[in-house]
N, C-alpha and C positions, 0 to 999 in steps of 0.2 A: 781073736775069735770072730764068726761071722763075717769075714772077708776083710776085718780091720787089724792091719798089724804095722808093725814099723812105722811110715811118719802119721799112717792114718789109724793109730791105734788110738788117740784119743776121739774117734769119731764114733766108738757105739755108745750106746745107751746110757751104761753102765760108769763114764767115768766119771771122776771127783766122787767117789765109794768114801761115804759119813754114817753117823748114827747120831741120832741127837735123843733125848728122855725128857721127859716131861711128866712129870707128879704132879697131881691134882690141878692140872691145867696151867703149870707154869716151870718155863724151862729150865732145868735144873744142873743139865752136862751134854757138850759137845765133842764130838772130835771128828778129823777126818780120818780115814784109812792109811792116808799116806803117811802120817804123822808117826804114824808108829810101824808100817811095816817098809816104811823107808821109799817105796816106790811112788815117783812124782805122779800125780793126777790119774792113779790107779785105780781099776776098775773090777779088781777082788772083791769076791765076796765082804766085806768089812766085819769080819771075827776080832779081830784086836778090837777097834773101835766101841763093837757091841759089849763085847768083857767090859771093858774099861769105863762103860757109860752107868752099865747096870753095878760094878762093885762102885763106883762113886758115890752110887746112891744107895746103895744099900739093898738092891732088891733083886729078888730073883726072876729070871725070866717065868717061871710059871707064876708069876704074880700080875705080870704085866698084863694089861687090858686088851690092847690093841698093835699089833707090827703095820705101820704103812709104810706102802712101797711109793715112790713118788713118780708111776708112770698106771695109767689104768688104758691095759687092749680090752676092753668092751667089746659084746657081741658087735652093737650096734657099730662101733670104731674100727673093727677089725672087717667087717663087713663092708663097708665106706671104703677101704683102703684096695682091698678086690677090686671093688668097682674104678676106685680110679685105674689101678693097673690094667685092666682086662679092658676098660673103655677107651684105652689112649690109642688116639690116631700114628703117633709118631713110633710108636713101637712094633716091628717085626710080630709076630705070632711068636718065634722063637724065644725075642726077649720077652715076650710078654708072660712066656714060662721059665724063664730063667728066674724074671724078678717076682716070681709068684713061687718060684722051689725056695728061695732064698726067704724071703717073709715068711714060709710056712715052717722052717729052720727056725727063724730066729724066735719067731712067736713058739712053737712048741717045745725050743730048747731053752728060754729064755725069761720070756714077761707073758706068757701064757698064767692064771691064777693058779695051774696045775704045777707050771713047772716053777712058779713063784716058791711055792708049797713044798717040792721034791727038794729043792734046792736048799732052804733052810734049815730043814731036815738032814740035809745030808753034813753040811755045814757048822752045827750047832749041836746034832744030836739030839733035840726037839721036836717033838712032834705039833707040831702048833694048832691049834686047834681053828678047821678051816674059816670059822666063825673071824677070827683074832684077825684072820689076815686081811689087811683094807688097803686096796690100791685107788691111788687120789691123781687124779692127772696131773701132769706134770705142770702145767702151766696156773694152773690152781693151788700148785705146792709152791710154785715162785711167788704170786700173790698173799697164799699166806706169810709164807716167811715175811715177806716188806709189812705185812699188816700186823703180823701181830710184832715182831722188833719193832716198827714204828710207834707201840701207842695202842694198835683195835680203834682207831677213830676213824669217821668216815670221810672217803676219798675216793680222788678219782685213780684211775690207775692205767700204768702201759706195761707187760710183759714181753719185749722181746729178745728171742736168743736162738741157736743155730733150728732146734725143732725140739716139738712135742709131739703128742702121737699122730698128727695130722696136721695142725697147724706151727706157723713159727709164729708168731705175734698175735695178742688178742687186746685190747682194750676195753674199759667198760668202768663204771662204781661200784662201791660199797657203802651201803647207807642204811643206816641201822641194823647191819650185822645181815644184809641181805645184798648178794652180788649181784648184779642186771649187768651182762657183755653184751656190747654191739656190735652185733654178730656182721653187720656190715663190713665193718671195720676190721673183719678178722682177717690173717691172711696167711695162705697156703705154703705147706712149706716146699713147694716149687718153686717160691718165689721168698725164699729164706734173704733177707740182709747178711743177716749174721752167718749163714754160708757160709754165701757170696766172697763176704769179707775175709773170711778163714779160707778160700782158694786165693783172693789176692795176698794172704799172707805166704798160704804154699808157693803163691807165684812169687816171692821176693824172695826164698829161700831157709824162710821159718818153718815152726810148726804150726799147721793148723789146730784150732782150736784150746790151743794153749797157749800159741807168742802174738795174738792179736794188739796188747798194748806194745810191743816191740816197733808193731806199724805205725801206732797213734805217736806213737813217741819219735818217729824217724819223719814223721809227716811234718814236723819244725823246719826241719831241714829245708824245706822249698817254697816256692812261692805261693801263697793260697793263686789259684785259679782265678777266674772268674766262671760265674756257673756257666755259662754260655760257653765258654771254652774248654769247660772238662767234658774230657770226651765220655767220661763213665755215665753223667749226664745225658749226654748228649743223645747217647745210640745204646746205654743198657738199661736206664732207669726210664721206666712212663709212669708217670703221678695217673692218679685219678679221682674220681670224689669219694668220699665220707675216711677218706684217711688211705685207702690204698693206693697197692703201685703195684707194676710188673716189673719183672728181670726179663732182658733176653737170655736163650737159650735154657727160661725156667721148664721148658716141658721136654729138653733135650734128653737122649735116651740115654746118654752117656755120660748125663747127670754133670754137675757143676763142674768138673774137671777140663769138659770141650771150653773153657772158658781160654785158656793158656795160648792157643792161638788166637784168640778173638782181643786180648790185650797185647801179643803181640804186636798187634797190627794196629790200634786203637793208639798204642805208645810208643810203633817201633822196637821193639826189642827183642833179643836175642839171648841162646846163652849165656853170651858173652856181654852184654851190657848187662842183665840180672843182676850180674857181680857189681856192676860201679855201684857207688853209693849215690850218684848224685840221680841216676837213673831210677833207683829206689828210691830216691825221699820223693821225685815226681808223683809217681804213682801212689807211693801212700799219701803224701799231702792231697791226689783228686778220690783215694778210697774215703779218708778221711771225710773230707768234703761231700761226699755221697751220702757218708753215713748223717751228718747232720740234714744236711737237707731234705732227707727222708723224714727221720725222725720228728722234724718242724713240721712238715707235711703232716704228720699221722697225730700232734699235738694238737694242733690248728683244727680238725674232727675231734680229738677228744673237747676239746675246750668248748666247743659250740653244742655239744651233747650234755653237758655237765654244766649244773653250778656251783660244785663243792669247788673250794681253793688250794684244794691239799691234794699232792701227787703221789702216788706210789710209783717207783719205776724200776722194776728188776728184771731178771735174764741176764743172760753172760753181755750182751750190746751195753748193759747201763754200768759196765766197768768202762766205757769211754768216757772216762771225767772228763777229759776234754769237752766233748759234747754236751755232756750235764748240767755246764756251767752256764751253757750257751740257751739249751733249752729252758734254764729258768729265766733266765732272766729275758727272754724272748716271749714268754709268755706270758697269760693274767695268773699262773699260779703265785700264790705268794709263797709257797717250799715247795720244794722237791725230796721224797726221803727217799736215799739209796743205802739199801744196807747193807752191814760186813758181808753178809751171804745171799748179795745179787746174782752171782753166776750157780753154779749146779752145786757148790755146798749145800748150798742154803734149802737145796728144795728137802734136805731131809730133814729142816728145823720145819717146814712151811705141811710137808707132809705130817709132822706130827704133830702140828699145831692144829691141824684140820681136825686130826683124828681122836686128840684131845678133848673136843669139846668146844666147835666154831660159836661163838656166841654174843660177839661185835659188841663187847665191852669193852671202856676206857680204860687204861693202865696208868697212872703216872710214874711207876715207878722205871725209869729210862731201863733199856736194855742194854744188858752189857758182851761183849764178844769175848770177855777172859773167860772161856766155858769147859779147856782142857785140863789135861793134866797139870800138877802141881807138883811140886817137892821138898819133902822137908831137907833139913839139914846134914841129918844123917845120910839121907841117900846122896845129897851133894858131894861130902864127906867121903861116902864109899868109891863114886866116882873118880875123883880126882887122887885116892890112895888107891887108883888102879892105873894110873897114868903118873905115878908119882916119879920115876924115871925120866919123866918128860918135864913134868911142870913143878912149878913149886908155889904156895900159895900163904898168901895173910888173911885169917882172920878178921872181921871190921865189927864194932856194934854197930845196930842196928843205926842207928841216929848220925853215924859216920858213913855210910854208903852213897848217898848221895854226894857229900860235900869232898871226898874223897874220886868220885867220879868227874863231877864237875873242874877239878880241878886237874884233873889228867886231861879231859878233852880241850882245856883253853890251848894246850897245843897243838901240831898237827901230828895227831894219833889215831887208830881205828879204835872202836870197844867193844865187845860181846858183850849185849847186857840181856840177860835174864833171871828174870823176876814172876814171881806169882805161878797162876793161869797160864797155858797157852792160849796163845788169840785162835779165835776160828775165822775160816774166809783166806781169801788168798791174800790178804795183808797184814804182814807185819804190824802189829799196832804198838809196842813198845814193852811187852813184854819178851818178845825173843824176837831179840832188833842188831842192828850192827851202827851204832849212833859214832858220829864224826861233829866237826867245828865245821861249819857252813862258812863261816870266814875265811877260808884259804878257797883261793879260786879250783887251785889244782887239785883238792881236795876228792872229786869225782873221779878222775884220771886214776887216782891211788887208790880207790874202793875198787874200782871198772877191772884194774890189771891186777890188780895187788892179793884181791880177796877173794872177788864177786866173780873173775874171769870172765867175763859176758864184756857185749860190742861195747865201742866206747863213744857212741852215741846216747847213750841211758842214761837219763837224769833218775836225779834223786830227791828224796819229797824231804819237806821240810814240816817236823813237828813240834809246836809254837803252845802255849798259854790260850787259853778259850781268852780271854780276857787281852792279850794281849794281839789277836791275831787282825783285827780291824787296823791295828797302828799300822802292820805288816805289808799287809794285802789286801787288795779291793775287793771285799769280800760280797759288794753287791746284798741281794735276797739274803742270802746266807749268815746267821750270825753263828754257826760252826760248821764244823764238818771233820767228823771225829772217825771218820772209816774209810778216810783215805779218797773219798769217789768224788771230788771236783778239784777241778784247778782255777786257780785265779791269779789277776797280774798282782805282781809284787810292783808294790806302792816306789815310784823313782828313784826317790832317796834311800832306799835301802837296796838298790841295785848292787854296789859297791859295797857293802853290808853282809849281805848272804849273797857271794857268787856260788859257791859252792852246792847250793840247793834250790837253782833257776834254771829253768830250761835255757837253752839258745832263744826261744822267743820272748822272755821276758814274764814267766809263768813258773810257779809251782803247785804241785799236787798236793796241798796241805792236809795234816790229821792236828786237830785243835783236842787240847786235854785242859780237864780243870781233876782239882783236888779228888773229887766225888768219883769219878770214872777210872782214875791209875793215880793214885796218892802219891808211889814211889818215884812215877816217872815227873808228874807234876811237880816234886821237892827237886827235883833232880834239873829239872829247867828254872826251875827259880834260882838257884844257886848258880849254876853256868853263866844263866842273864844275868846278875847280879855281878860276876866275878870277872866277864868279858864285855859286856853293854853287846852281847850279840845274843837277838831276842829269840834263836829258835836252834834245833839241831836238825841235823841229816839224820833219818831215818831210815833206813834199808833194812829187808828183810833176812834173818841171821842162818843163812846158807850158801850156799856157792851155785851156781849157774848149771839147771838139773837136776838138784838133791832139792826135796821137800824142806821146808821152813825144819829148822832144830828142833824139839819136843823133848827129849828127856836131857840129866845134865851130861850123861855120855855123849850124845850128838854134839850139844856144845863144847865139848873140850875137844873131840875130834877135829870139829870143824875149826877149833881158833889153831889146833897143831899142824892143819893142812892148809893154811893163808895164812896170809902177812897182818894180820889182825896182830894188836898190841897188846891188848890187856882182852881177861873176859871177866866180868864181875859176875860171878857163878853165886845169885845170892849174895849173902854175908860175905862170901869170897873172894880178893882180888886176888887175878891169877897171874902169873906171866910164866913166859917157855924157860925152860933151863939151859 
């Protein structure tokens, strides 16, 4: 829609389509769109999502207070956006009404409040009453989501990600339930990072805006640079004070895409080199490097504006744990929170978080991302006597599922394990996961080909004991990191230990559990470590390369019938093929 379809369909507005609820100011049920209507990082309407949030809780949509949308086109915003187009030197008169017929499209067919209004209506069969309906800017819906998951305590904070309705990146505090952004520090989204980074992913042959950890993860592969010799550095990045920078060809009229020859040339490349792999890790390991060096840069103003010590950091860029890990501990913060739903999940926990009731109180009760659907037994039960032809399964009590698990994986096995909740966010947290024995080296190779079908550069993260994760890995600032979003080195001596869940550089992306946050999966590592002396498993997320994470028990028996997955512990369930 809107001129985005094929590999640039994830670039309008609309994708990662979620609903999240919230009863008397505290979040009660999540989901995403795709979870249930099966299409990856889709940009439907989200009618499943909405059913599903409101029967959870019990409430009917005419009960509901408030719908926010997590993007607000303001007179004033909309206005702003004219004036840049209709004032730019670089554009023809022609373009200049091309890209003004096109915004008048998208705004009147789209995120206009009228056609917010038409649409939900048509949708839902609600007439919503125009009062109800509250659009929150989008980059206000990203800082809520990190503030109120993190706590409602006061911090400083960095939002960047590909755009919002004017800007890509803002920085600023939260101190006493009151926001001050440094409007200095803000920065245009002509001069978007996170683009930038999604055409250098187009340019290696991903997708933009969805395979951007593909590059972070391929950027192992080669040599870090020195800043002085990356050319992205060198000729596309200008720093400047209170935290910004320019892109070249940021005001280019043919928008980020004139980029593909200016790296050609930059790296040498062709067609036909795109393809080598060694030609791609170059490049990603100097995007890579671009992206922290910015990001330092734009730290180093937040830090000299602020005295709080607590960081909020979201937007789709603060899924580069790489970088995460780097920025803490590079800086005076003493944490950094990155939450389940930093990229555009999140902004419809952050948008209703706002619209809830912003009131910059403290929570201690931690936040949790099991926020989906669940299922009892019966329906497990129904599923797999609808696939009964296929599978065949046992029974387990409760108190035997774990030790029963643990004890398949001390070999080299794959498992479907689902339990509970679904996680929300684009990671697997351990309840609908694909867990393996990190001790077998080759153990990746047989997830990469076997299951996952995806490149066989892709490491795989390893999830450890909150308690046990220091022995692990040098976890620095950090004494967890429960939502997948840093990496750190794995401690020498367990090199040999866990090959299986280390990057080639000597790194993994850890998710740290204790008892309190996933009971099931926490008994289930204690028994493994207990029965092999190897302190963590491989965690992967339970789908195949393209298909949204599994969500109900049907997806999961599908998905273990079409990959080489071994057992699936459906629940109470173990299963195996016939």
């Amino acid at each position: 829609m809107y001129g985005a379809t094929g590999i640039d369909r994830h670039s309008i507005l609309g994708h990662d389509a979620a609903v999240s609820l919230f009863v008397d100011g505290e979040l009660v049920a999540a989901v995403e769109e795709e979870r249930l209507n099966r299409e990856k990082k889709t940009s439907d309407f989200p009618a499943n999502s909405l059913r599903w949030c409101l029967n959870a809780a019990d409430v009917r949509l005419d009960q509901v207070d408030a719908i926010a949308f997590p993007w607000s086109f303001s007179s004033d915003v909309v206005n702003a956006m004219i004036k840049d187009i209709s004032g730019s030197e670089l554009m023809t008169v022609e373009q200049k009404f091309d890209r003004l017929r096109r915004f008048g499209e998208l705004y009147g067919g789209l995120v206009s409040k009228e056609a917010l209004h038409a649409d939900f209506k048509r949708r839902t069969g609600h007439d919503l009453p125009v009062e109800k309906l509250l659009p929150v800017p989008h980059h206000l819906a990203h800082l809520m989501c990190g503030y109120y998951l993190s706590g409602e305590r006061d911090a400083a904070f960095l939002v960047s990600d590909g755009r919002a309705e004017r800007l890509s990146s803002v920085m600023g505090e939260v101190r006493e339930g009151e926001i001050r952004l440094f409007e200095k520090s803000a920065i245009g989204v002509n001069n978007s990072l996170a683009l930038l980074f999604g055409e250098i992913t187009r340019y290696l042959g991903f997708m933009p805006n969805n395979d951007e950890y593909k590059v972070m993860g391929l950027a192992a592969f080669a040599p870090v640079p020195a800043p002085s010799d990356n050319p992205l550095l060198r000729e596309v990045v200008e720093l400047h004070e209170d935290g910004r920078y320019a892109l070249a060809l940021a005001n280019d009229p043919s928008g980020t895409r004139g980029y593909y020859p200016l790296l050609d040339r930059l790296f040498g490349g062709d067609e036909r080199r795109r393809e080598q792999t060694e030609f791609r890790a170059t490049v990603a390991a100097a995007a890579q490097q671009m992206v922290e060096v910015i990001t330092a840069h734009q730290l180093r103003a937040l830090e000299a504006g602020t005295d709080l010590n607590r960081l909020i950091y979201e937007g789709g860029l603060a899924l580069n744990c790489v970088n995460n890990a780097k920025l803490l501990e590079d800086s005076r913060f003493t944490d950094i929170h990155v939450s389940f739903g930093a990229s555009d999940p999140g902004v419809a926990i952050g948008a209703a978080a706002y619209a809830s009731g912003f009131k910059g109180r403290s929570r201690s009760a931690p936040a949790t991302p099991y926020l989906g659907p669940s299922y009892t037994d019966e329906q497990m039960l129904a599923a797999l006597r609808e696939r009964a032809d296929q599978v065949e399964w046992t029974e387990l009590d409760e108190e035997a599922v774990a030790e029963q698990t643990a004890k398949l994986l001390g070999e080299k096995t794959v498992v479907g394990w689902f339990q509970g909740a679904a996680e929300y966010g684009p990671r697997a947290l351990g309840n609908r996961s694909i867990l393996a024995n990190p001790g077998f080296a080759d153990i990746k190779d047989i997830i990469n080909t076997r299951v996952k079908h995806r490149e066989p550069f892709r490491p795989f993260a390893p999830v450890i004991l909150e308690s046990e994760a220091e022995r692990v890995f040098e976890m620095g600032k950090k004494a967890s990191s429960p939502y997948m979003t840093f990496v750190f080195p794995v401690r020498p001596e367990f090199h040999d230990v866990i090959p299986g869940a280390m990057h080639v550089d000597g790194t993994s992306r850890v998710q740290t559990v204790t008892a309190e946050s996933n009971p099931k999966l926490a008994e289930l590592l204690s028994g493994f470590t207990a029965s092999t002396g190897v302190p963590c498993l491989v965690n992967t997320s339970f789908n195949v390369a393209g298909e949204p994470i599994v969500c109900s028990p049907s997806d999961a028996i599908a998905c273990f019938l079409h990959t080489e997955i071994d057992y699936l512990v459906l629940g109470r369930f173990l299963v195996v093929k016939r």
